[in-house]
Structures are given as structure tokens and as C-alpha cells.
N, C-alpha and C positions, 0 to 999 in steps of 0.2 A: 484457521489461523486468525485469530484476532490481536491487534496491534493499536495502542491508546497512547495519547502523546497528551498531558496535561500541562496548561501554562498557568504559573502563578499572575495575582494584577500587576501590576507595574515593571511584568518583563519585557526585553522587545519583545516585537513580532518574528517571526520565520520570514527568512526568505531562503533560504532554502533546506531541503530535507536529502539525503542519502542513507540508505540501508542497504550493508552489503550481509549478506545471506551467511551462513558457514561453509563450508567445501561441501557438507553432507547435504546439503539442499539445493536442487536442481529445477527445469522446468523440465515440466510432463510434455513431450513434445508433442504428445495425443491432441495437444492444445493451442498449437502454434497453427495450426492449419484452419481454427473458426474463429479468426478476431471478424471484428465489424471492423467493414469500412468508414473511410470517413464520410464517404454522401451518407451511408447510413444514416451516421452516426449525427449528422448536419438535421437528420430528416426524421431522426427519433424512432429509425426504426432498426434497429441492432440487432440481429439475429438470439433466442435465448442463448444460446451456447457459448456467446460471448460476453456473460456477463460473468463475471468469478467472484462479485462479493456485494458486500450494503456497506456503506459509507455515513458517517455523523460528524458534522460539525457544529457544537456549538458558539457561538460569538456572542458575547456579550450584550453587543450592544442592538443583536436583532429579540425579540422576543418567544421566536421558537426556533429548535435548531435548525439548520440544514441537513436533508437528508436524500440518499439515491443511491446508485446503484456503480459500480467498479467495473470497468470493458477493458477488452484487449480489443484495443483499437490499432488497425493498420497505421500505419506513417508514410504513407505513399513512397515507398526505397529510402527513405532519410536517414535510418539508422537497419539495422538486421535484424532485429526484434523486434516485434509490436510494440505497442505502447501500452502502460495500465493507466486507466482515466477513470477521476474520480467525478461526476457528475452530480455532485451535490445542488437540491433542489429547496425553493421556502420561499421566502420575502422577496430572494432575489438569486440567481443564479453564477454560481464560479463552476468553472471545470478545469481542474486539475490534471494537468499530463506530468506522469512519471516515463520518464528513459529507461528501457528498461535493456542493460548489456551485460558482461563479464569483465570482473579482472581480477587477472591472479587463478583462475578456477573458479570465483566464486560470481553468485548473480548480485548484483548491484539494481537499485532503484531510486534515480536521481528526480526527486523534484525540485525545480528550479525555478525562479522569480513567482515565489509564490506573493499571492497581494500582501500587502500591508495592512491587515485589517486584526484584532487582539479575538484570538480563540479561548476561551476556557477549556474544549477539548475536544481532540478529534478523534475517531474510532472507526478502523477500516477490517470490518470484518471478512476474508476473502473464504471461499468454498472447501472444502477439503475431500478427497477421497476420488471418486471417478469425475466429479465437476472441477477440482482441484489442478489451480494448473502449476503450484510445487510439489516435487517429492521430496520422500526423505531416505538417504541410501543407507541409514544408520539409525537405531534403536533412541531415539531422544529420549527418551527416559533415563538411560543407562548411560547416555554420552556427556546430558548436560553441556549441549553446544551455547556456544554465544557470539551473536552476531555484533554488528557494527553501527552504533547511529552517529550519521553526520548530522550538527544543526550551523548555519550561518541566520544568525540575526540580523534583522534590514539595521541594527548598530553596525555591520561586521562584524561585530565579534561572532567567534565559536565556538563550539563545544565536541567534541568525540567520547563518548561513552560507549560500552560494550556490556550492553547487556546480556544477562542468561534468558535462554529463551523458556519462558515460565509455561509447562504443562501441568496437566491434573493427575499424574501418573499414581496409579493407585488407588484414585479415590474413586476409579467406578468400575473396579474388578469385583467381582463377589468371589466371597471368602468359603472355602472348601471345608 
């Protein structure tokens, strides 16, 4: 699953991000049992198993992007879910916690007070298949689901869009 969030110049910044999933997308519970902890994670040494994806941030105003690697990270009992962290590395280091819960049936991923600082684009590519920690109970191809993005800009203001979730259905069957 790869997910790209692009800002024009002169928009605010994010402060914060929500994606709530469709009913058809769940977490692999195979997956709930190897997050890293956080002294791990304090101590850069995260188990492989708990990584689920690569992460890009570019910003403007650094000269090459930010780049790293996506954890289910424990929360020490805070919440019932692990956490997804975005541990983006370069010039200078942010880590990103996303909350990760349910409502309504569906999985939600809140990131909140993210900084203040202007992306051109960020790109969180997460694992898929046995490393994968969503499934899907239902043929995407054929369902054409569509999820939920929240944005609050550090303006306040906000935005709610529901995008389809874009696959490649098709384009890499071979033809009979």
C-alpha cells in the first residue's frame, strides 16, 4: 500500500492527518504481537518484524528529502493498539506517531500536532502480503472502496475528502 499526500506553495502546513480505512480493511492480527518496543525503539534497535514500510518526506526547504523506515511501535498500555511511527531520517530528524484505533468498524490512523514545517510531499509506503499488517476481506478491484482523509491545517482550517483507493487491477495479469 503506498499513500502520497502532495502540498501546493503557499498552503498551510498540516497539523494534523486522519485516515479511516473502509469496513473491508482490517489489521492482520499475525501482527499485533511484534511491534518494537519503545526502549527499542529509544535505542535503534527494533526488531525486523516490526517494520511495515519506507517513509519520504520531502521539504522544501531541506536540500534532500527525509527518508526511514514505518514501526509498530508499542505505547506502553496508552492506547490498545500499537502505534505506526514514521521515523524519517536526513538533515535532521522528526518521528512521527500515528494512533492507531477503530470507529464505527473501521481502522483509523490519527496523526496529531504534526510540526509546522512546509512539505512538498510525503510518501508512506507500508508492506503488503505476509509482512503486511492490513488485510483486505473483499476483492478491491471489484469493490472500488474508498477511504476517508482528514487534514487540519496549523490555519485550522479543514478539509475531509474521500478518496478511491487507486490499484493497478489488470495491468499485470497476462492475457490468455
Amino acid at each position: 500500500m503506498r499513500a502520497t499526500l502532495r502540498q501546493k506553495p503557499h498552503q498551510a502546513n498540516s497539523a494534523d492527518a486522519t485516515v479511516l480505512l473502509p469496513k473491508s480493511e482490517f489489521i492482520d492480527n499475525a501482527h499485533i504481537s511484534n511491534p518494537c518496543t519503545r526502549v527499542q525503539f529509544a535505542a535503534e534497535a527494533c526488531p525486523p518484524k516490526s517494520i511495515l514500510g519506507t517513509v519520504e518526506a520531502r521539504p522544501p526547504l531541506l536540500s534532500k528529502p527525509l527518508r526511514g523506515n514505518v514501526y509498530f511501535r508499542s505505547n506502553g498500555g496508552e492506547r490498545e493498539l500499537p502505534d505506526l511511527v514514521a521515523d524519517l531520517r536526513g538533515q535532521l530528524r522528526i518521528v512521527l506517531v500515528g494512533y492507531i484505533d477503530s470507529v464505527k468498524s473501521r481502522v483509523r490512523t490519527r496523526f496529531l500536532g504534526l510540526p509546522d514545517a512546509p512539505v512538498t510531499s510525503f510518501t508512506m509506503k507500508l508492506f503488503g502480503g505476509s509482512r503486511g499488517l492490513i488485510e483486505n476481506s473483499t476483492n478491491l478491484c471489484t469493490a472500488k472502496p474508498r477511504f476517508e482523509l482528514r487534514l487540519k491545517a496549523q490555519n485550522d482550517r479543514s478539509r475531509v475528502t474521500n478518496p478511491r483507493i487507486g490499484l493497478p487491477c489488470g495491468k499485470h495479469t497476462k492475457k490468455k
